[in-house]
PDBQT receptor file of N, H, CA, C and O in Angstrom, charges set to zero:
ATOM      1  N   UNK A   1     -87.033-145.818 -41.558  1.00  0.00    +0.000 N 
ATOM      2  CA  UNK A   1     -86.776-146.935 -40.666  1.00  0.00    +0.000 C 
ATOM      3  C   UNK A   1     -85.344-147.434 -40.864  1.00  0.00    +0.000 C 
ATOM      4  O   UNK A   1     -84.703-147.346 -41.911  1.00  0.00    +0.000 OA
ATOM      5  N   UNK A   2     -84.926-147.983 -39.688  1.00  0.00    +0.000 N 
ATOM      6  H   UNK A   2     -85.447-148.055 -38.837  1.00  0.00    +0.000 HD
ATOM      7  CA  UNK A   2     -83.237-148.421 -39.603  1.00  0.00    +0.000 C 
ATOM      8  C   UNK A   2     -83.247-149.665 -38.876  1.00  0.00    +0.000 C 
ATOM      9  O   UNK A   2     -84.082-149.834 -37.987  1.00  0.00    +0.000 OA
ATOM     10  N   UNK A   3     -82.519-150.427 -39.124  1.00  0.00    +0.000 N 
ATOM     11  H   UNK A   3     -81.840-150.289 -39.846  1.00  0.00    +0.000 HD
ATOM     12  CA  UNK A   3     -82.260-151.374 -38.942  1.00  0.00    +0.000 C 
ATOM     13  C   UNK A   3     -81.180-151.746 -37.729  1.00  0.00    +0.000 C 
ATOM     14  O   UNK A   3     -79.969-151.590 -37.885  1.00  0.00    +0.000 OA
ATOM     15  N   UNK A   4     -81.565-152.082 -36.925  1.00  0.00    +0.000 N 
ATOM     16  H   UNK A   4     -82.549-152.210 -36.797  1.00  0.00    +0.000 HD
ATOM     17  CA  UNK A   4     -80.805-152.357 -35.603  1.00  0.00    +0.000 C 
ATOM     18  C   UNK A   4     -79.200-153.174 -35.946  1.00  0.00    +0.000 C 
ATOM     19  O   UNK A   4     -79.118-154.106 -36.745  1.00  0.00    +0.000 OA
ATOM     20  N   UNK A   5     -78.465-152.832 -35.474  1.00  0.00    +0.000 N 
ATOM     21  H   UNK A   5     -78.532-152.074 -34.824  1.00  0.00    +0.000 HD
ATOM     22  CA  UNK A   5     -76.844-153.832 -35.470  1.00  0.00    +0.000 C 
ATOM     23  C   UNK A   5     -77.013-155.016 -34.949  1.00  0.00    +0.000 C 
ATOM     24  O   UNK A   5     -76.626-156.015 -35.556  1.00  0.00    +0.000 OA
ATOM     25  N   UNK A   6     -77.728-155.105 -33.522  1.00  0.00    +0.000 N 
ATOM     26  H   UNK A   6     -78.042-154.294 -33.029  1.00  0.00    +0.000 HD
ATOM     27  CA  UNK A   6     -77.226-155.963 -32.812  1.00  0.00    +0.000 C 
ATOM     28  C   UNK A   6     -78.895-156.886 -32.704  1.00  0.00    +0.000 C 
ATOM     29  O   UNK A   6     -78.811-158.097 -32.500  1.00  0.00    +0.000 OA
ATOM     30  N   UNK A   7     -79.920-156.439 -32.806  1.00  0.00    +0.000 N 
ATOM     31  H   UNK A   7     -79.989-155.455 -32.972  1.00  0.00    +0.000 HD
ATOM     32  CA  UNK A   7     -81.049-157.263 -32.792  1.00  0.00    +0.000 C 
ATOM     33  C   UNK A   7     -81.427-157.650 -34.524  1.00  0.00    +0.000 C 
ATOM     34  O   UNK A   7     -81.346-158.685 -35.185  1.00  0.00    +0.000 OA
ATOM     35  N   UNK A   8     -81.662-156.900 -34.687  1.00  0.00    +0.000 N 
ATOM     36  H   UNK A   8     -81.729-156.059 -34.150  1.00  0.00    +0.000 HD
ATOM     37  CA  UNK A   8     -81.411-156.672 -36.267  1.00  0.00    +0.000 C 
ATOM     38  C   UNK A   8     -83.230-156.485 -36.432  1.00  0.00    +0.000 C 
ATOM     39  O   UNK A   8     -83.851-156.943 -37.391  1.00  0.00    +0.000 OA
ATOM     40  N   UNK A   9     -83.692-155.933 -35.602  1.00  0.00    +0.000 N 
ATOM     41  H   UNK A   9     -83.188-155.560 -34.823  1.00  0.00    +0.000 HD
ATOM     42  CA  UNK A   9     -85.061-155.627 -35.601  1.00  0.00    +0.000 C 
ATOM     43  C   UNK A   9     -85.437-153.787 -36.345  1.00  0.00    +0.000 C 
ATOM     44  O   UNK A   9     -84.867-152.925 -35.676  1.00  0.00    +0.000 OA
ATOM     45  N   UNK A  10     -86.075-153.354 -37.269  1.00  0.00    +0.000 N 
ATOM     46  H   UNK A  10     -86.538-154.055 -37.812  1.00  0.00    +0.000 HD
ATOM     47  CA  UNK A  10     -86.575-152.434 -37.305  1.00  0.00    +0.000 C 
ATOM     48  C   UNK A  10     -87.079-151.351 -36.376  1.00  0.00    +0.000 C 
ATOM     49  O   UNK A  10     -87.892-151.698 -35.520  1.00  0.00    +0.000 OA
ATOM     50  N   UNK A  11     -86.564-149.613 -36.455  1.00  0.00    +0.000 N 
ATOM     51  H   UNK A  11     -85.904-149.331 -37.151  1.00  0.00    +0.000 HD
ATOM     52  CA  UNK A  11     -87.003-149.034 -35.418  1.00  0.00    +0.000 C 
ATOM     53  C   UNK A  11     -86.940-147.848 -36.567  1.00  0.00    +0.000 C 
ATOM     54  O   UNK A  11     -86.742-147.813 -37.782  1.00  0.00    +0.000 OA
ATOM     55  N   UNK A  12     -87.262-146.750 -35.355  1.00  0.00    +0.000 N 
ATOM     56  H   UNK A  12     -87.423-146.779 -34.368  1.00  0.00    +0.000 HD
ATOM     57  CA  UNK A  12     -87.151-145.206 -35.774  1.00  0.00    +0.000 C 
ATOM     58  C   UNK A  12     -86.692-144.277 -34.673  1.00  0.00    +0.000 C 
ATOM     59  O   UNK A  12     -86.927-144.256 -33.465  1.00  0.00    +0.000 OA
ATOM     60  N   UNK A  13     -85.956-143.508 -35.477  1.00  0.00    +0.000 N 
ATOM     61  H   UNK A  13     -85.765-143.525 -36.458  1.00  0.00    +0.000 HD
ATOM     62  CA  UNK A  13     -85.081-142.741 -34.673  1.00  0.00    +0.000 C 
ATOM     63  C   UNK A  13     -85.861-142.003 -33.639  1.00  0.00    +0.000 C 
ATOM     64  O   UNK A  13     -85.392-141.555 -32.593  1.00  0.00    +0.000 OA
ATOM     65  N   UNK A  14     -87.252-141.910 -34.084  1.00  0.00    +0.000 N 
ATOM     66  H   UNK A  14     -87.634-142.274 -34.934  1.00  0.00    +0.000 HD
ATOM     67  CA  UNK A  14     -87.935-140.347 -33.376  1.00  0.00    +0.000 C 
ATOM     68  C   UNK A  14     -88.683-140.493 -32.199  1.00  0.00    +0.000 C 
ATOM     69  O   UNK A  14     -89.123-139.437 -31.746  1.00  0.00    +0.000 OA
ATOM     70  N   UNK A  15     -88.997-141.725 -31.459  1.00  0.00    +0.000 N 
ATOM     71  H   UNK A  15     -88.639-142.584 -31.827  1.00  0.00    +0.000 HD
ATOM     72  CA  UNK A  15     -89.392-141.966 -30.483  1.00  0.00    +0.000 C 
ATOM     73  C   UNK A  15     -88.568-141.491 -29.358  1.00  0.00    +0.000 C 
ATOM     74  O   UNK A  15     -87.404-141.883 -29.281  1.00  0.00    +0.000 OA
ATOM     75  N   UNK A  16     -89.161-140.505 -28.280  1.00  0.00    +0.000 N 
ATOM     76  H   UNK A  16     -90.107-140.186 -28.343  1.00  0.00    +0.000 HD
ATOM     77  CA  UNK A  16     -88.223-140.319 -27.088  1.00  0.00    +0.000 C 
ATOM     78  C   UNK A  16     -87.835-142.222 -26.085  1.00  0.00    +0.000 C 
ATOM     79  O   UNK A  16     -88.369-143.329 -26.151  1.00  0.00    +0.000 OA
ATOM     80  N   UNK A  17     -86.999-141.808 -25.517  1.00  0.00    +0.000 N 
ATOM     81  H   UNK A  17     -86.566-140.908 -25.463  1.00  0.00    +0.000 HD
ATOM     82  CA  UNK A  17     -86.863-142.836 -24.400  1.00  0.00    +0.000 C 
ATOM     83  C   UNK A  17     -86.767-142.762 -22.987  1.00  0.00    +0.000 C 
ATOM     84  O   UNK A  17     -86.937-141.665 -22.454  1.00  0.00    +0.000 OA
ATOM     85  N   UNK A  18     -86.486-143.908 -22.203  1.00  0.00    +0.000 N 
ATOM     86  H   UNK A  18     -86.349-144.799 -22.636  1.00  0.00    +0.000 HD
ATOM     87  CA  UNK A  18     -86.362-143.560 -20.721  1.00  0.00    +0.000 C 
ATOM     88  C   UNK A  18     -84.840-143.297 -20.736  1.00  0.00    +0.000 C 
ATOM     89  O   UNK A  18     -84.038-143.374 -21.666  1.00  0.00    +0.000 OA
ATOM     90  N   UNK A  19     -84.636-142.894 -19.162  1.00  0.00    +0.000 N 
ATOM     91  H   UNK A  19     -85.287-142.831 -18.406  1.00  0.00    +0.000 HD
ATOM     92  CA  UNK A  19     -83.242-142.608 -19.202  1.00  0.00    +0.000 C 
ATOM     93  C   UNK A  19     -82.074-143.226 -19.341  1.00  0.00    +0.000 C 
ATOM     94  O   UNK A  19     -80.944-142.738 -19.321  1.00  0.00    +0.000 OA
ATOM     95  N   UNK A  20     -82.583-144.886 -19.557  1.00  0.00    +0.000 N 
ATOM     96  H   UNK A  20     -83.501-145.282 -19.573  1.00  0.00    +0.000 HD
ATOM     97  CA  UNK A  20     -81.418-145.958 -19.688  1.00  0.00    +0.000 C 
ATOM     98  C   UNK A  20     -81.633-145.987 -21.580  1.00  0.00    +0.000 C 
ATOM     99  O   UNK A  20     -80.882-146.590 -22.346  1.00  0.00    +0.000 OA
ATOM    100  N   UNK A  21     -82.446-145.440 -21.850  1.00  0.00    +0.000 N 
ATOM    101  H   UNK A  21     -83.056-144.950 -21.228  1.00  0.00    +0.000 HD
ATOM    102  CA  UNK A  21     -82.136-145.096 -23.569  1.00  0.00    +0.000 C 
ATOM    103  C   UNK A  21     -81.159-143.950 -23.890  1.00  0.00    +0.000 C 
ATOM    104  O   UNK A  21     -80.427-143.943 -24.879  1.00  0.00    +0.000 OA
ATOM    105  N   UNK A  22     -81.225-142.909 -22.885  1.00  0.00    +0.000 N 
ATOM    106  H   UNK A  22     -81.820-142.915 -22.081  1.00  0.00    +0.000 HD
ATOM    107  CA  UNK A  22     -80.442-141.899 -22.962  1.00  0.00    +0.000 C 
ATOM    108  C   UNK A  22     -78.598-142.224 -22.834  1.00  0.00    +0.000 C 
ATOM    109  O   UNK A  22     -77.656-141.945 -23.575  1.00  0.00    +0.000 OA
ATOM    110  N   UNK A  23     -78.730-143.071 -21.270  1.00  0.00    +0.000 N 
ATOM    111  H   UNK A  23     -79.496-143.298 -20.668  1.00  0.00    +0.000 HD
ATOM    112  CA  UNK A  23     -77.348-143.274 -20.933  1.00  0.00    +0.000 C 
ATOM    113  C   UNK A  23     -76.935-144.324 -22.084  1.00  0.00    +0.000 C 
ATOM    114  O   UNK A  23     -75.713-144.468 -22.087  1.00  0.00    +0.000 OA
ATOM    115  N   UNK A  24     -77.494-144.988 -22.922  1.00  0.00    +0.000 N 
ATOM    116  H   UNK A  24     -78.487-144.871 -22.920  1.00  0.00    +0.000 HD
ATOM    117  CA  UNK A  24     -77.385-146.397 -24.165  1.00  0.00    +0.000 C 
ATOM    118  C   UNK A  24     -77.026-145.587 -25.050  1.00  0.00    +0.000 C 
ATOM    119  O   UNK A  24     -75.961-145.977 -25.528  1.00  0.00    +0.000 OA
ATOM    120  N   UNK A  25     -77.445-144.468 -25.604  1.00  0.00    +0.000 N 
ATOM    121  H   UNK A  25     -78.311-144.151 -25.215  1.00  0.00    +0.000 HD
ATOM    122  CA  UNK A  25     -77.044-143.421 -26.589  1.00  0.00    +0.000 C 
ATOM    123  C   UNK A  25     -75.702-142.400 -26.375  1.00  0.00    +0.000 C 
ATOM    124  O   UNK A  25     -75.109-141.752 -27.237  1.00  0.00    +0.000 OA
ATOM    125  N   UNK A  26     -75.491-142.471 -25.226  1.00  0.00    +0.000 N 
ATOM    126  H   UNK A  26     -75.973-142.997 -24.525  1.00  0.00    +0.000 HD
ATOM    127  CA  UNK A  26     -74.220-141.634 -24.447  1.00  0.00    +0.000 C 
ATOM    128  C   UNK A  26     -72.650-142.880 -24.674  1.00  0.00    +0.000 C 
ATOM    129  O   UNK A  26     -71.481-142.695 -25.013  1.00  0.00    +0.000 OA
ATOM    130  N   UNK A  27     -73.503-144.172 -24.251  1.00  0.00    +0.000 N 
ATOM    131  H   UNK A  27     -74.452-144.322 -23.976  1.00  0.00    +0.000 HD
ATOM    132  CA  UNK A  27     -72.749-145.129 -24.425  1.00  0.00    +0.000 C 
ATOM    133  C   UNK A  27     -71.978-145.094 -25.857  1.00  0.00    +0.000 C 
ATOM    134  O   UNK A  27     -70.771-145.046 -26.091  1.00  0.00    +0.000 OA
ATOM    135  N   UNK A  28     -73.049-145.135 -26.695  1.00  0.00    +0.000 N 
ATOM    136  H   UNK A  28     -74.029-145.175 -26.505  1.00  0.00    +0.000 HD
ATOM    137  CA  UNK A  28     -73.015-145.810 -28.400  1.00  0.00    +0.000 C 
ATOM    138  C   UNK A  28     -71.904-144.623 -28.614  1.00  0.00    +0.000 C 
ATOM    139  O   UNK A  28     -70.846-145.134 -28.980  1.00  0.00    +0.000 OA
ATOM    140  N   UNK A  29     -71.821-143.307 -28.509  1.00  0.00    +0.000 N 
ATOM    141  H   UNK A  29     -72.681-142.892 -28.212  1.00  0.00    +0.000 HD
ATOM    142  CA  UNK A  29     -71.105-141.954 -29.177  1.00  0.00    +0.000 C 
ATOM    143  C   UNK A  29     -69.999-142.077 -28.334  1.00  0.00    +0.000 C 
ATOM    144  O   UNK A  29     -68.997-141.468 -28.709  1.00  0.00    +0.000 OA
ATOM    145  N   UNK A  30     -69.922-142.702 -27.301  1.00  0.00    +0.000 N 
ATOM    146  H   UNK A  30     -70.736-143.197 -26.996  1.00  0.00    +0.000 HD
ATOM    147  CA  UNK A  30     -68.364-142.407 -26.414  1.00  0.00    +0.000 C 
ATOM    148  C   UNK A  30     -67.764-143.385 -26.286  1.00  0.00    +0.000 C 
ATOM    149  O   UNK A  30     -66.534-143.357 -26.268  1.00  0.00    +0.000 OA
ATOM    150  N   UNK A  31     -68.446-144.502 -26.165  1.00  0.00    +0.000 N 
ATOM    151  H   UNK A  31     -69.445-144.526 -26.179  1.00  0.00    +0.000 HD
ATOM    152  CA  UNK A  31     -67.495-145.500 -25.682  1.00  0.00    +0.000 C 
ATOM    153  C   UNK A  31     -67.610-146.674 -27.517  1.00  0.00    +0.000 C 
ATOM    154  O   UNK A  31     -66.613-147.293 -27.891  1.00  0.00    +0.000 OA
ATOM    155  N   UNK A  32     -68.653-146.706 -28.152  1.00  0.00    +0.000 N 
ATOM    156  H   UNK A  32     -69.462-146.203 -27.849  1.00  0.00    +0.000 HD
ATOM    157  CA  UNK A  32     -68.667-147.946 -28.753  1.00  0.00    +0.000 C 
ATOM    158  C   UNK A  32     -68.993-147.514 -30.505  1.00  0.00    +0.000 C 
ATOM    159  O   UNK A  32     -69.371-148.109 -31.514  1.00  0.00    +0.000 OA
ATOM    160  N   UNK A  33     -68.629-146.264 -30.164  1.00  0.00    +0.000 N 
ATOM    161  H   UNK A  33     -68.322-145.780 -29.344  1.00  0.00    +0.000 HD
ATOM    162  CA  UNK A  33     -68.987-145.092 -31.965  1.00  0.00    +0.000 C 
ATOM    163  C   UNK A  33     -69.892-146.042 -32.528  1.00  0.00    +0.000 C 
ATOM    164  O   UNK A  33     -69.538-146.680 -33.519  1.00  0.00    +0.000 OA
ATOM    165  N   UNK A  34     -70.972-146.206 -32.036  1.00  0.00    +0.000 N 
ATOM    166  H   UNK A  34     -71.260-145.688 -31.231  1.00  0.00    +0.000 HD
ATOM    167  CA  UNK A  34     -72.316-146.764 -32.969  1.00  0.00    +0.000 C 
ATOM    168  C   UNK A  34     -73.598-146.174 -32.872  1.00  0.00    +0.000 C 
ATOM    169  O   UNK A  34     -74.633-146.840 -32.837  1.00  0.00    +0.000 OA
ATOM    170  N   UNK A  35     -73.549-144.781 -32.822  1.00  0.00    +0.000 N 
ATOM    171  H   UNK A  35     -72.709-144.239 -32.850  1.00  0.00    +0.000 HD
ATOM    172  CA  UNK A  35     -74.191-143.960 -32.621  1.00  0.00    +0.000 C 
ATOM    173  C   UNK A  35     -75.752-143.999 -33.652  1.00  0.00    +0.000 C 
ATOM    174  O   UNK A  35     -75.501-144.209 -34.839  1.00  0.00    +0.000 OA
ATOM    175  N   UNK A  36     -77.227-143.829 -33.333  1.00  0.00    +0.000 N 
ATOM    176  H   UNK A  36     -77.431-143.658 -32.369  1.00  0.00    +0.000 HD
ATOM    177  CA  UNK A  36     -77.953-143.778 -34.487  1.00  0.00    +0.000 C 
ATOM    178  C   UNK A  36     -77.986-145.277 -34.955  1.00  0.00    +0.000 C 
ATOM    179  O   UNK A  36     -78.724-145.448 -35.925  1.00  0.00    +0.000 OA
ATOM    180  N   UNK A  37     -77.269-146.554 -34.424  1.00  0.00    +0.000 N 
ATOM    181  H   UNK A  37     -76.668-146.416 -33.636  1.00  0.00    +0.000 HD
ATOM    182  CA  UNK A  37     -77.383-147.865 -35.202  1.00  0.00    +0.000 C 
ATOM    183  C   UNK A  37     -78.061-148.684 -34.493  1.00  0.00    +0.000 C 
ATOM    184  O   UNK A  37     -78.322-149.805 -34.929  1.00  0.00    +0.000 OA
ATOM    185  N   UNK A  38     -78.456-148.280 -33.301  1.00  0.00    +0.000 N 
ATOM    186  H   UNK A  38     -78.243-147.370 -32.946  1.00  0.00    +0.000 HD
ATOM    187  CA  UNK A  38     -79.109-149.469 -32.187  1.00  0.00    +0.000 C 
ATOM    188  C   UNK A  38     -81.035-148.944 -31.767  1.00  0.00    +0.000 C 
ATOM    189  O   UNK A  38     -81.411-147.779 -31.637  1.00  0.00    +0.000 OA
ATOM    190  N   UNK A  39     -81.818-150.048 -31.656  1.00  0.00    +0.000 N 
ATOM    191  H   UNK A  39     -81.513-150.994 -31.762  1.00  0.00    +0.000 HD
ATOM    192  CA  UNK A  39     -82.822-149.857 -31.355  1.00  0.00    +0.000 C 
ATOM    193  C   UNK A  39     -82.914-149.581 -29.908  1.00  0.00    +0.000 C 
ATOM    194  O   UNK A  39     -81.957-149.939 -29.222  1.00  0.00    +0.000 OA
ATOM    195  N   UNK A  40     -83.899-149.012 -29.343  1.00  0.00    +0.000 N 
ATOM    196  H   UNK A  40     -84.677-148.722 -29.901  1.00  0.00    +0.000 HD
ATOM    197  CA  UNK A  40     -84.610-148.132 -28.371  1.00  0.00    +0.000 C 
ATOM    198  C   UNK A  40     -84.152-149.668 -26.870  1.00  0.00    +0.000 C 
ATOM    199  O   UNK A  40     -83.653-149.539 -25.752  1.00  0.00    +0.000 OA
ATOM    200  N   UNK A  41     -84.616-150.875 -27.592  1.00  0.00    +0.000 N 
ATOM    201  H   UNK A  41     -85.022-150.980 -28.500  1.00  0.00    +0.000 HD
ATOM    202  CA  UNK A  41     -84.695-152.190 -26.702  1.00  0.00    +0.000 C 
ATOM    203  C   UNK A  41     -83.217-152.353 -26.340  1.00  0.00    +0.000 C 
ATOM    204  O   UNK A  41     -82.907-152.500 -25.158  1.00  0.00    +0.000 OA
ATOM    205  N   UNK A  42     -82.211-152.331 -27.391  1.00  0.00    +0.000 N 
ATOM    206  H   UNK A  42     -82.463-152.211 -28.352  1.00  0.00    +0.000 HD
ATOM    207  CA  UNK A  42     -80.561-152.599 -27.365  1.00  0.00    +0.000 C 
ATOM    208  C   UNK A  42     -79.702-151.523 -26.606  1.00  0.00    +0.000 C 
ATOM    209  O   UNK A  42     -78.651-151.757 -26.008  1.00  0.00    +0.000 OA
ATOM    210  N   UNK A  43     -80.437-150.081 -26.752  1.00  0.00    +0.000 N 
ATOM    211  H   UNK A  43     -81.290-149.890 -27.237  1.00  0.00    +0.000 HD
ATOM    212  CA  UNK A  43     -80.090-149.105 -25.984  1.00  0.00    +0.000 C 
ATOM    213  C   UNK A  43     -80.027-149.354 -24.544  1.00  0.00    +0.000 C 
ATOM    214  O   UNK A  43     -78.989-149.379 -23.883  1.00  0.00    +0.000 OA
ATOM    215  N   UNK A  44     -81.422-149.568 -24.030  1.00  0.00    +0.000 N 
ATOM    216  H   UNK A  44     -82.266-149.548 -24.566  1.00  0.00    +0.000 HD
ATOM    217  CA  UNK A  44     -81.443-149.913 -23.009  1.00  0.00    +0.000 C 
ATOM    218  C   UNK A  44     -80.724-150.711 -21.924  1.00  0.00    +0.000 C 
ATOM    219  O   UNK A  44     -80.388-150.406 -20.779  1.00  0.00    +0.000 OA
ATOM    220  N   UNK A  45     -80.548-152.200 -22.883  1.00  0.00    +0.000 N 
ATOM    221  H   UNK A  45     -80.821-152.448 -23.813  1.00  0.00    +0.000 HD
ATOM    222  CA  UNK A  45     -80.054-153.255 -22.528  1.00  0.00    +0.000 C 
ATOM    223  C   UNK A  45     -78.310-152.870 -22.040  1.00  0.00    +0.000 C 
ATOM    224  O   UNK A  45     -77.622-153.211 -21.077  1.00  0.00    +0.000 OA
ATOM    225  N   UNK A  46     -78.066-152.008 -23.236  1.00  0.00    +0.000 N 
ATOM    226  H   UNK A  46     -78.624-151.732 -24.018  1.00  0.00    +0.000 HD
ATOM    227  CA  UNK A  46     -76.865-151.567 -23.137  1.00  0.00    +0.000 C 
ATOM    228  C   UNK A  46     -76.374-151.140 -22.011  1.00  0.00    +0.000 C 
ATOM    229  O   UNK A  46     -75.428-151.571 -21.352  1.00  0.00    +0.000 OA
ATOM    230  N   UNK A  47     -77.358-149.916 -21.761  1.00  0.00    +0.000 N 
ATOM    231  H   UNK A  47     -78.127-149.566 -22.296  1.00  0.00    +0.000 HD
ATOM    232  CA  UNK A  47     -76.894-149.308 -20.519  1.00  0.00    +0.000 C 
ATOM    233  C   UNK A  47     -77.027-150.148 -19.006  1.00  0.00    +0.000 C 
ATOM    234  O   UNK A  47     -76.311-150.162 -18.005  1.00  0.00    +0.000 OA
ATOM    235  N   UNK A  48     -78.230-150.788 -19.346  1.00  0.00    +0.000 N 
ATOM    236  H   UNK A  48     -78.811-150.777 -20.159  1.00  0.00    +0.000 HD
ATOM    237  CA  UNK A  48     -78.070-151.921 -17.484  1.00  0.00    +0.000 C 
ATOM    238  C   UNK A  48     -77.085-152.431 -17.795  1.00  0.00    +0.000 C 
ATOM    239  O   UNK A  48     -76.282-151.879 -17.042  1.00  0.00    +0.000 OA
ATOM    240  N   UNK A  49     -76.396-153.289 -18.532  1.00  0.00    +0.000 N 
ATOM    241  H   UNK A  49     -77.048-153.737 -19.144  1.00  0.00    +0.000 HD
ATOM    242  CA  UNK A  49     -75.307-153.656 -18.594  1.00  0.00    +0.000 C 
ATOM    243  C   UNK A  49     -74.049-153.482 -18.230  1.00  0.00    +0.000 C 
ATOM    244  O   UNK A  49     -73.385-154.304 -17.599  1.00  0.00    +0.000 OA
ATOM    245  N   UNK A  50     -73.544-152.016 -18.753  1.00  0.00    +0.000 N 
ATOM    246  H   UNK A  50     -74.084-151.348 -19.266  1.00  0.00    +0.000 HD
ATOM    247  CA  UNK A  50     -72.715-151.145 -18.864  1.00  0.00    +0.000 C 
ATOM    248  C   UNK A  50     -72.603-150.629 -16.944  1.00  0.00    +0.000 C 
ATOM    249  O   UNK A  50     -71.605-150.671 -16.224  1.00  0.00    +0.000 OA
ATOM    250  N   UNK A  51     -74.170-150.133 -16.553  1.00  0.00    +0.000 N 
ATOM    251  H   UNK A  51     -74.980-150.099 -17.137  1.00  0.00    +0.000 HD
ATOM    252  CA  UNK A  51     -74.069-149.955 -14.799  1.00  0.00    +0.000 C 
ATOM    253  C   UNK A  51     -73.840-151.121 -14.289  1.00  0.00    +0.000 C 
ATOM    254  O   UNK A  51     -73.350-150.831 -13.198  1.00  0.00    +0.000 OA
ATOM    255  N   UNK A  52     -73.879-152.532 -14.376  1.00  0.00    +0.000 N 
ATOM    256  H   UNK A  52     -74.277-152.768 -15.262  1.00  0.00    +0.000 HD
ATOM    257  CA  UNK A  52     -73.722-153.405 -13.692  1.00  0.00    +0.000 C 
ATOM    258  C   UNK A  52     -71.925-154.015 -13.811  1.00  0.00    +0.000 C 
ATOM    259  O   UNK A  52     -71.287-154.465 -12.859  1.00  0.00    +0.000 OA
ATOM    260  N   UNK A  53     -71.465-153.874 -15.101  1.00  0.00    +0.000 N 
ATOM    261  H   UNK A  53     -71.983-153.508 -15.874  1.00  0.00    +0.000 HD
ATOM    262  CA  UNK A  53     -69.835-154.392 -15.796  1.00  0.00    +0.000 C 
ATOM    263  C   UNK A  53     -69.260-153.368 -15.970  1.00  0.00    +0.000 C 
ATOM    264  O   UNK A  53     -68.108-153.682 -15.673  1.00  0.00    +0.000 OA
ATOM    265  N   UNK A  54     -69.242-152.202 -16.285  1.00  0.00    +0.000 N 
ATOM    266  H   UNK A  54     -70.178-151.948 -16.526  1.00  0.00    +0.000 HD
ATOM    267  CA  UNK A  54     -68.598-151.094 -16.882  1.00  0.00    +0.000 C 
ATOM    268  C   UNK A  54     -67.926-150.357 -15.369  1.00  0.00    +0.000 C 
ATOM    269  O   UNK A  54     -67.420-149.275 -15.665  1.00  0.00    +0.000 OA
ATOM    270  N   UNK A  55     -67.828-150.590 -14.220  1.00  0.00    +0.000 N 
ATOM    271  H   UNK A  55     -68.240-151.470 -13.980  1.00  0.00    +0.000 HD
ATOM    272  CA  UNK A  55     -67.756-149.942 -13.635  1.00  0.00    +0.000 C 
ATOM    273  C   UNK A  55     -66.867-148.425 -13.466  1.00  0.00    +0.000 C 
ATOM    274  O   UNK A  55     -67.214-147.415 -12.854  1.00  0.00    +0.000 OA
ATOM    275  N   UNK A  56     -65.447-148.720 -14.346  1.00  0.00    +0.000 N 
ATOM    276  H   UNK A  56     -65.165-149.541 -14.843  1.00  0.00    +0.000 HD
ATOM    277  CA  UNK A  56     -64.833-147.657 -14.274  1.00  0.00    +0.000 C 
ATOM    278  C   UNK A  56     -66.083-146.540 -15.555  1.00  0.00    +0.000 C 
ATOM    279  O   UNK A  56     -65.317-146.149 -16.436  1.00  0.00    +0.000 OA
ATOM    280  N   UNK A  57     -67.027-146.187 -15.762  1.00  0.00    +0.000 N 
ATOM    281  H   UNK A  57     -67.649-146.503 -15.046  1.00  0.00    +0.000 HD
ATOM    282  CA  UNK A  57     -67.774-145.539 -16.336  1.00  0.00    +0.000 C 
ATOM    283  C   UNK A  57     -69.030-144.563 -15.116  1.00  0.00    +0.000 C 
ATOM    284  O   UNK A  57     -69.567-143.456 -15.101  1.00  0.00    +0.000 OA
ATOM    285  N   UNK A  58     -69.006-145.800 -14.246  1.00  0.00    +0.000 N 
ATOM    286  H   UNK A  58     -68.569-146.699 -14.258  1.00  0.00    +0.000 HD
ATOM    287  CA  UNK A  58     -70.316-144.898 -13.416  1.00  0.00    +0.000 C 
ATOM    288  C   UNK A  58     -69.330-144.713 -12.361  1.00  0.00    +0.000 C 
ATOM    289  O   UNK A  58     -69.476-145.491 -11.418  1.00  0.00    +0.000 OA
ATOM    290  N   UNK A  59     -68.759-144.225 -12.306  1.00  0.00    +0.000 N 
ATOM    291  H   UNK A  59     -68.641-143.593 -13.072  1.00  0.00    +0.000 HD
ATOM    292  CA  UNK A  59     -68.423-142.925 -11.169  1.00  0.00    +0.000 C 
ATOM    293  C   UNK A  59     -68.377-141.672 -11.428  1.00  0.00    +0.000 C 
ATOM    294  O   UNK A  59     -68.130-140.865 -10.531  1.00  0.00    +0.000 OA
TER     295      UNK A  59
């Protein structure tokens, strides 16, 4: 078990996700090198975020 950065809630790496966990994990390694440190919930969050503010990213 690991400990989230930003919620600071407990998770595990081995659960699959939906695809806004995927694009949250694409995020963490390219844009924010926090790769492996964020829970499944923060992933997520990340990425609606990121499609709604990030715009030079989703094209």
């Amino acid at each position: 078990m690991k400990t989230c950065h930003i919620c600071k809630k407990e998770f595990s790496e081995d659960s699959s996700g939906s695809v806004f966990v995927e694009a949250g994990e694409w995020l963490s390694e390219e844009l924010w090198l926090d790769a492996g440190e964020l829970c499944q919930q923060c992933l997520e969050n990340r990425a609606k975020l990121a499609m709604m503010y990030l715009h030079e990213y989703n094209t």
